[in-house]
C-alpha positions in Angstrom: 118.9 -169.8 -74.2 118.4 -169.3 -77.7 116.6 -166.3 -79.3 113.8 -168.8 -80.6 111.9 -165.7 -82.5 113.8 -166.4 -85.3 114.5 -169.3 -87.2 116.5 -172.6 -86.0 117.7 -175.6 -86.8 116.3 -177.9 -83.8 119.3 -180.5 -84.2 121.6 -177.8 -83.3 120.2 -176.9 -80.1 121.5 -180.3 -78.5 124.4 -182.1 -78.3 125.3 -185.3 -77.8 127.1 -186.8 -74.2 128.7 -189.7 -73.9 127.1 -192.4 -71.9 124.0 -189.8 -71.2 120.5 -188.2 -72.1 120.8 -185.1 -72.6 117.4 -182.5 -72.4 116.6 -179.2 -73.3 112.8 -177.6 -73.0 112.1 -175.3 -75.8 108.7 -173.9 -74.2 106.8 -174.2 -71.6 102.9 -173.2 -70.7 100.2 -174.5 -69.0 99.2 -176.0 -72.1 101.9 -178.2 -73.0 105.7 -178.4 -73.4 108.3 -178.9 -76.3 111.6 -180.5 -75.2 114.1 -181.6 -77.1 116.7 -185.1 -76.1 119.7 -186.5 -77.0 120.4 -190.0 -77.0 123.6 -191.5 -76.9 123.9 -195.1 -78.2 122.4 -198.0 -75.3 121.0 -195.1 -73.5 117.2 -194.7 -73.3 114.0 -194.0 -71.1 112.4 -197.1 -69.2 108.7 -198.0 -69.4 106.3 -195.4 -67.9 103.0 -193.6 -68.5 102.0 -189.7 -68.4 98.6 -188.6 -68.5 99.0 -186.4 -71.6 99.3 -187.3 -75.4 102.7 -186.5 -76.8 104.5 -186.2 -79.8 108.0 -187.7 -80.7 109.7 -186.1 -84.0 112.9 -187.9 -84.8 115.5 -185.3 -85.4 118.5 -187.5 -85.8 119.5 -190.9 -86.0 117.2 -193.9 -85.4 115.2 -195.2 -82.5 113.2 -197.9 -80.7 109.8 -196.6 -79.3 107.8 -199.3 -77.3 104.2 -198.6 -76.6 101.9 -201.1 -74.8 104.6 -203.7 -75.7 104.7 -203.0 -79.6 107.6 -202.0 -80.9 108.2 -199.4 -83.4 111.4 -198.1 -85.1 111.9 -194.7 -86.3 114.1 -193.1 -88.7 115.2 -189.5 -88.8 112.5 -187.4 -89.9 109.8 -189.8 -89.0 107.2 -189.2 -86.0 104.5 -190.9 -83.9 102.0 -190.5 -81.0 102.7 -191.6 -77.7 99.1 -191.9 -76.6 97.8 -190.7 -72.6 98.0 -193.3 -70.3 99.8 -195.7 -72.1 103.0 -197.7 -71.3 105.5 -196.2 -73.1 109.6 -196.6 -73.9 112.6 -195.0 -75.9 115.6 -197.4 -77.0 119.1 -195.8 -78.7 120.2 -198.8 -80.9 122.2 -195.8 -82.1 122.3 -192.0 -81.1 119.4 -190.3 -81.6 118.0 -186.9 -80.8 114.3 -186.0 -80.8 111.8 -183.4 -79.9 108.9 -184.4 -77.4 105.7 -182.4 -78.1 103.3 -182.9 -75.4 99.5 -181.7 -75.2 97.8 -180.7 -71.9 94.0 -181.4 -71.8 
């Protein structure tokens, strides 16, 4: 792993795969998690819930982000909150790579 005392560039720490998701956690505690993805094109994570807010930050690329059946399309450098408990997805129209931010209460 990366010496991450120092400064990075977060797009860097991931490649893309072909046909695949690709993850890499960043940090872990008992207070939350920061993991970064990958997303090839057509690739993406079906409909499911976790009991923690998160945060997706768009790295690269664009993506589809479903949440309680609304969709929402973001663009490199954009974010948004994937709220506790709801029904959430992630589409790869094209590549993308993100990092996931997610809060324990």
């Amino acid at each position: 792993m990366n010496n991450l005392n120092r400064p990075q560039n977060a797009q860097q720490l991931i490649d893309y795969q072909s046909g695949s998701v690709v993850s890499k956690t960043i940090l872990k505690s008992k207070t939350g998690t920061v993991t970064l993805f990958a997303f090839d094109r057509g690739e993406g994570l079906s409909e499911h819930t976790a009991p923690f807010d998160a945060l997706v930050f768009l790295l690269d690329g664009k993506a589809e982000v479903i949440i309680s059946g609304k969709s929402h399309n973001l663009n490199s450098g954009e974010m948004i909150i994937l709220p506790a408990n709801e029904p959430h997805a992630l589409k790869a129209k094209v590549r993308f790579k993100m990092m996931l931010v997610m809060i324990r209460n």
